[in-house]
Phi, psi and omega in degrees: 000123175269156218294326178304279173321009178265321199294316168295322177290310169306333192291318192286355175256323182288339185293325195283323211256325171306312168305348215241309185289328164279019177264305198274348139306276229275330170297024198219346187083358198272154153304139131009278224290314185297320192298334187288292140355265162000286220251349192066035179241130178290130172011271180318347147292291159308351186255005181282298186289340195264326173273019169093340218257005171219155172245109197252156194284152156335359208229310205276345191278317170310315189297311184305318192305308202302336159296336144295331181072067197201133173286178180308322175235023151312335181316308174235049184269173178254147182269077103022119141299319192279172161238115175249145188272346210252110144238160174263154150315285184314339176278325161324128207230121165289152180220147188252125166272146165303330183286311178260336171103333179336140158254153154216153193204106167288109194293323174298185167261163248214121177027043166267140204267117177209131175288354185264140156227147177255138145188121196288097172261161200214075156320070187321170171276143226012044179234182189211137167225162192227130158264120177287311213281158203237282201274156168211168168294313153316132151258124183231126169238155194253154132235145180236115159241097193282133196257325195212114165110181162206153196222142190279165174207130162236143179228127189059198146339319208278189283084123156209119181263156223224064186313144149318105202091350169276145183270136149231158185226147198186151172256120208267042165262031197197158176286144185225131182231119162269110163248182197210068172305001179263189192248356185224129172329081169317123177241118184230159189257169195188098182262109171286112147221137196252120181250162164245165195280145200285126151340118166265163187267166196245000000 
């Protein structure tokens, strides 16, 4: 991809993640201020984000998702009335975070009402990103399946290295961090499912 071309796609994904927050704010009723409260992220910033006017990191994208009560990639799905089950290749739009250089592409269709998400990661070689956030309203659970390469993944306490074609699977109630300790790019699939949590009876 040459460099000129890169600048719409990015405007067109951040425009694409402005559309999905202030939309799951205006379906949940919170205010600016609450969402804010919620997520440790600041006012300006979320209002930064919801108008398009930032390219905020893999990390600040999280905290706003977890605050929604959402995984990291409902964030970027495009927000749709129809629900379609099919996605294409060719529709699918990649996004870089500025802090780790990470690539990712949400592999499912985009607001097809499912407890599953696909989404396709791109580790650079030596780099890593780290999620502060921990406990959620959502019980979410992950499996990483590596396709190429190999990437450390800690969850909590816990260290697991993660060789090509292996799988982990793990619940997303802890900070959790990836790195790519190689000199060659890592590629892993990262299969979601979300359950929410049940009404308690009275």
């Amino acid at each position: 991809m040459q460099e000129g071309a890169a600048i719409p796609a990015t405007q067109a994904i951040n425009s694409r993640i402005a559309s999905r927050v202030r939309a799951l704010r205006a379906d949940l009723g919170m205010t600016l201020d609450a969402l804010a409260a919620k997520c440790a992220v600041s006012r300006s910033m979320i209002s930064l984000v919801e108008r398009g006017e930032s390219s905020p990191t893999a990390v600040v994208l999280e905290k706003i998702a977890t605050g929604l009560g959402v995984p990291l990639a409902t964030l970027f799905d495009e927000f749709t009335t129809a629900a379609n089950p099919v996605s294409r290749r060719d529709e699918r739009s990649a996004w870089r975070d500025p802090q780790s250089g990470y690539l990712r592409r949400n592999i499912s269709p985009g607001n097809f009402p499912s407890p599953l998400q696909i989404v396709e990661v791109i580790l650079p070689a030596g780099a890593s990103v780290a999620f502060e956030t921990g406990s959620r309203e959502a019980s979410i659970h992950q499996q990483i399946w590596v396709q190429e390469g190999s990437i450390e993944v800690t969850l909590g306490s816990a260290t697991y290295r993660l060789a090509e074609d292996d799988c982990l699977a793990m619940r997303l109630n802890e900070p959790a961090a990836f790195r790519n300790r190689t000199r060659k790019p890592a590629r892993y699939i990262v299969i979601i499912a979300t359950e929410r949590a049940r009404a308690s009876r009275r």
